[in-house]
C-alpha positions in Angstrom: 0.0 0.0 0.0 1.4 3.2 -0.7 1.8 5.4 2.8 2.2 8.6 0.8 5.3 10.3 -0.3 8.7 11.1 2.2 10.3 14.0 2.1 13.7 14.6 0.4 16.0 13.1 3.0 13.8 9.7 3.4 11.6 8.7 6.0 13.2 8.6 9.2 16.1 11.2 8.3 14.5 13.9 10.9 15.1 10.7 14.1 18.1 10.9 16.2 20.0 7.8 14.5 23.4 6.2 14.4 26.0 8.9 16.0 23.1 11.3 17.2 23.7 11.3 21.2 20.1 13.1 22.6 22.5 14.1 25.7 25.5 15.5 23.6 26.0 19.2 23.7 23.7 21.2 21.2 22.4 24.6 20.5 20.3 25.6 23.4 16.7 25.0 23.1 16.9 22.9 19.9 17.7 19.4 21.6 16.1 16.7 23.6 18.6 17.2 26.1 18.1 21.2 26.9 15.3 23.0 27.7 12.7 23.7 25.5 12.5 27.3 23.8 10.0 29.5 25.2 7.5 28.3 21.9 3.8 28.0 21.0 1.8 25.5 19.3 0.1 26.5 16.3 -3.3 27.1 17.3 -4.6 24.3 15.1 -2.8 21.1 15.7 -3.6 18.3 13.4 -2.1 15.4 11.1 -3.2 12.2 9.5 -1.8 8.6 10.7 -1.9 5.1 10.3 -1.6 2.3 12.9 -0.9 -1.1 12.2 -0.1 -4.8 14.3 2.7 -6.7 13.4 3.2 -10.2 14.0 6.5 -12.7 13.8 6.8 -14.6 10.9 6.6 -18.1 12.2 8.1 -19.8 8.9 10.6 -17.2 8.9 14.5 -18.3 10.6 15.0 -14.4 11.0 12.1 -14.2 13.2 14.1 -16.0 15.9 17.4 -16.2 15.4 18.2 -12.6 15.9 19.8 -12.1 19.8 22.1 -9.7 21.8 26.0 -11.0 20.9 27.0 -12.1 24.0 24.1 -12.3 25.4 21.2 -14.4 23.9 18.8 -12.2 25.1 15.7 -12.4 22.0 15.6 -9.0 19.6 13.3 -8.0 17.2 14.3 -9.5 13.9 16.1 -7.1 11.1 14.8 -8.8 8.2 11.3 -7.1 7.1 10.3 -10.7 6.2 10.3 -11.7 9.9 6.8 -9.5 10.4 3.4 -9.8 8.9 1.0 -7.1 9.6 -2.8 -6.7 10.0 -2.9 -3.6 7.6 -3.0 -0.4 8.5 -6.1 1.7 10.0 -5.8 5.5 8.9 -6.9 8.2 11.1 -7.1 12.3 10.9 -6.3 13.5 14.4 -7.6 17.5 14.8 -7.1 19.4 17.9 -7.7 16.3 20.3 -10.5 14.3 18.1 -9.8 11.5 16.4 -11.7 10.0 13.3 -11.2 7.2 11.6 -10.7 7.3 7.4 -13.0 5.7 5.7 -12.8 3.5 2.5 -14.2 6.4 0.6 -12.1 8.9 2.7 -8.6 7.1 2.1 -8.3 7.1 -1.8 -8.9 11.0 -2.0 -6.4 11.9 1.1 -3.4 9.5 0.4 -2.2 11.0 -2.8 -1.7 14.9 -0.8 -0.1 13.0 1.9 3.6 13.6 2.8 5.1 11.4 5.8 6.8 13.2 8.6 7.8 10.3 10.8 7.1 6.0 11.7 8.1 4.0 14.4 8.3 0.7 14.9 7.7 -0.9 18.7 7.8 -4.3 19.8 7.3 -6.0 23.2 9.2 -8.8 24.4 7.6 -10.7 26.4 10.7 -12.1 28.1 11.4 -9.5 30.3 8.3 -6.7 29.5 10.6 -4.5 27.3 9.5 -2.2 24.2 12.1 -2.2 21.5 12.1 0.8 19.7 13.2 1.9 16.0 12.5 4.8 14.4 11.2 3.2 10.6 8.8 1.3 9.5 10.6 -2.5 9.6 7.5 -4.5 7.9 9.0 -2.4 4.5 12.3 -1.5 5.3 15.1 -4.5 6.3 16.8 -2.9 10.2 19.9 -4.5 8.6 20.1 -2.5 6.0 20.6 0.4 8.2 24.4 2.0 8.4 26.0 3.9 10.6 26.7 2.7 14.6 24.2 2.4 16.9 21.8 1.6 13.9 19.4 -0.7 15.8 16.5 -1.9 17.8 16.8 -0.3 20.7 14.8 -0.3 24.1 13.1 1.9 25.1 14.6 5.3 26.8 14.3 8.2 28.6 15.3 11.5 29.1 14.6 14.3 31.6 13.3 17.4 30.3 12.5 20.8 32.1 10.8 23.7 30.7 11.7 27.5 31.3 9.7 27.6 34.8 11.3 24.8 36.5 8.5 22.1 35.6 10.3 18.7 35.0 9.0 15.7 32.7 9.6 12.9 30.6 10.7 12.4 27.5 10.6 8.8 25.9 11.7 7.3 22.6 15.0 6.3 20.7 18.2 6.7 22.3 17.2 8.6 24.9 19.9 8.5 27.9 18.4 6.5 30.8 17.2 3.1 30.8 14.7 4.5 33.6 11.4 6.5 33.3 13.2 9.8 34.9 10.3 11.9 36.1 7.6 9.5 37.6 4.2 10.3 37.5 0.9 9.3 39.2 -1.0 11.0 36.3 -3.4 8.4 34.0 -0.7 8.0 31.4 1.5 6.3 33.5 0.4 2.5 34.0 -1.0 2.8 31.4 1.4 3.9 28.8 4.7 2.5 30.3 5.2 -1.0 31.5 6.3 -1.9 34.7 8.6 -4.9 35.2 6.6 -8.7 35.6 5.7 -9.3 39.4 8.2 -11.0 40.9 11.3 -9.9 38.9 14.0 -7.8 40.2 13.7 -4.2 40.3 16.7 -3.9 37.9 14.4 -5.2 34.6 11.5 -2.2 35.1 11.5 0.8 33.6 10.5 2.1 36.7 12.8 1.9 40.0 11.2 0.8 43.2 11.7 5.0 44.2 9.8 5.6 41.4 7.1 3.3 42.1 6.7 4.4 45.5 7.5 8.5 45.3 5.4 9.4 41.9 5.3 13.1 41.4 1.4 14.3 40.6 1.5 16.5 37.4 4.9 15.9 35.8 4.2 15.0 31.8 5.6 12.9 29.2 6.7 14.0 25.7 8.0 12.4 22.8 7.9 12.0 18.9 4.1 11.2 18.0 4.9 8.1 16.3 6.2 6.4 19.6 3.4 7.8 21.5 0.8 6.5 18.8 2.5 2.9 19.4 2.4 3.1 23.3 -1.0 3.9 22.8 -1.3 1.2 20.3 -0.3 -1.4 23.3 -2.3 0.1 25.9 -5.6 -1.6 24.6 -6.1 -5.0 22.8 -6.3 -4.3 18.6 -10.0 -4.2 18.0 -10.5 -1.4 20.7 -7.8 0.9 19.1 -10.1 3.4 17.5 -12.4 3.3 20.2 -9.3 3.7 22.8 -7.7 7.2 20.4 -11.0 8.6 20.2 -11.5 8.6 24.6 -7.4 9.0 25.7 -5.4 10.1 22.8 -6.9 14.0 23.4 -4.8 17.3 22.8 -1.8 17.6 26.1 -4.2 15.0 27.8 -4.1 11.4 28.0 -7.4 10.1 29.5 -7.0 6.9 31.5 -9.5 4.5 30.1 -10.3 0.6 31.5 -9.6 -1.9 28.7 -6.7 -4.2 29.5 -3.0 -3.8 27.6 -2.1 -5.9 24.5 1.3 -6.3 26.0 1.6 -10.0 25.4 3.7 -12.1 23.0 6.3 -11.0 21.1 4.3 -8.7 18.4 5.0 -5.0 17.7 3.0 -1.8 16.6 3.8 0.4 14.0 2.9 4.0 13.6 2.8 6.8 10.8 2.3 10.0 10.9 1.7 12.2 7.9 1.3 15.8 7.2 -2.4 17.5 7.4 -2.4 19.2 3.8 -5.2 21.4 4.4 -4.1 22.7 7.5 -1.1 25.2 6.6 0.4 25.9 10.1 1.9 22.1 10.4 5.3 21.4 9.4 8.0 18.8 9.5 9.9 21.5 11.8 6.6 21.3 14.3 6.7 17.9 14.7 10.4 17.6 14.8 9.9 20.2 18.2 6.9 18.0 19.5 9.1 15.3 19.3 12.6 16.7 20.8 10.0 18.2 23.6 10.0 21.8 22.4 6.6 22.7 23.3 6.4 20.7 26.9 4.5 17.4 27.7 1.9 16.0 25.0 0.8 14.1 27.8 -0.3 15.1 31.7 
């Protein structure tokens, strides 16, 4: 299926990828790791995306044989022939309402489309971990990625703080702690981020027992809106998705809802974003600031 067009320097060219350290020293305001710039969101936030389920490839080698060197520990497979996916379901998401696209819809919104980002997220059900990549590996081979450090990747963090002191999250790919930094005891929390499976020790969570115990009422979570889409994406089983964006996936708000996680398995979600043609204040350079954390937490 075509996903619409990618800009000129490919898909996933605006993610922090091999060599990009999201801690490194950059130009104040303009990385993950500084604070944000004192900026405003348009006044009109919207864009177009696509959600899909992927599953391993049982008669597939790849889908199993790929592993930590040294290690053993399973990883997502870097062969796009490992994953099958249920096909895509294609939303419009407009100032904190989400609607889902139509058969009629789709055909006369794909051809203006241009993608701004995808991710890729898969659990592990070994040890509750989210691997993260920022592309879209059912079409795209992770092998075939250059550079060092191109790879799955766990899930990571990074704490942010905005010009008034107010600390928070940010989450995605590459971040620089293994550990959500800023915990919360707002609705996205549970719900969004896994804890470790009961029982295990503390150091497999992506949580610390201080976290668990001290949350911090208020403090947000930010990232790009690819790897939020997939977190959502696993916070509900698959036929409950558009149902589940429509009540929690609102605008700086994520509203806790009751429908168990689909956290289970080894599956993964993957997430595209695309431009909103006819709405002239969104741009690549937006979302690239709603991802790096620019304009605060997308989430309280």
């Amino acid at each position: 299926m075509d996903r619409g067009s990618q800009g000129s320097n490919g898909s996933y060219a605006e993610w922090p990828l091999a060599g990009s350290n999201p801690n490194a020293k950059q130009t104040p305001g303009t990385g993950i790791g500084q604070k944000p710039t004192a900026k405003k969101l348009p006044d009109r936030l919207s864009f177009y995306f696509s959600v899909e389920t992927v599953d391993l490839n049982r008669n597939d080698p790849a889908a199993y044989a790929t592993s930590i060197p040294g290690h053993g520990d399973w990883v997502p497979p870097r062969s796009k022939s490992a994953l099958i996916g249920s096909g895509e379901t294609w939303y419009r998401w407009d100032r904190g309402t989400t609607t889902q696209l139509t058969e009629f819809d789709l055909p006369q919104v794909k051809p203006h489309l241009e993608l701004y980002e995808e991710a890729t997220m898969m659990h592990d059900d070994g040890y509750e971990k989210l691997w993260l990549i920022p592309m879209d590996a059912k079409t795209t081979n992770v092998s075939d990625l250059y550079g060092e450090g191109a790879d799955w990747k766990s899930m990571s963090f990074v704490q942010k703080e905005d010009p008034d002191g107010i600390v928070y999250s940010w989450v995605g790919y590459m971040g620089g702690s293994a550990r959500l930094p800023v915990p919360a005891s707002s609705s996205w929390d549970d719900q969004l981020i896994p804890d470790m499976p009961y029982g295990w020790r503390d150091e497999y969570g992506y949580k610390s027992a201080n976290s668990r115990s001290q949350p911090q009422p208020g403090n947000g979570l930010c990232g790009s809106i690819s790897v939020l889409l997939c977190l959502a994406a696993f916070s509900c089983p698959e036929h409950e998705l558009t149902q589940t964006l429509k009540d929690s996936f609102k605008y700086r708000e994520w509203v806790r809802h009751a429908r168990v996680h689909d956290r289970n398995g080894k599956k993964g979600k993957i997430a595209r974003v695309f431009s909103d043609p006819w709405n002239p204040a969104m741009s690549k350079t937006v979302f690239k600031d709603i991802g790096q954390g620019n304009y605060g937490p997308v989430f309280v």
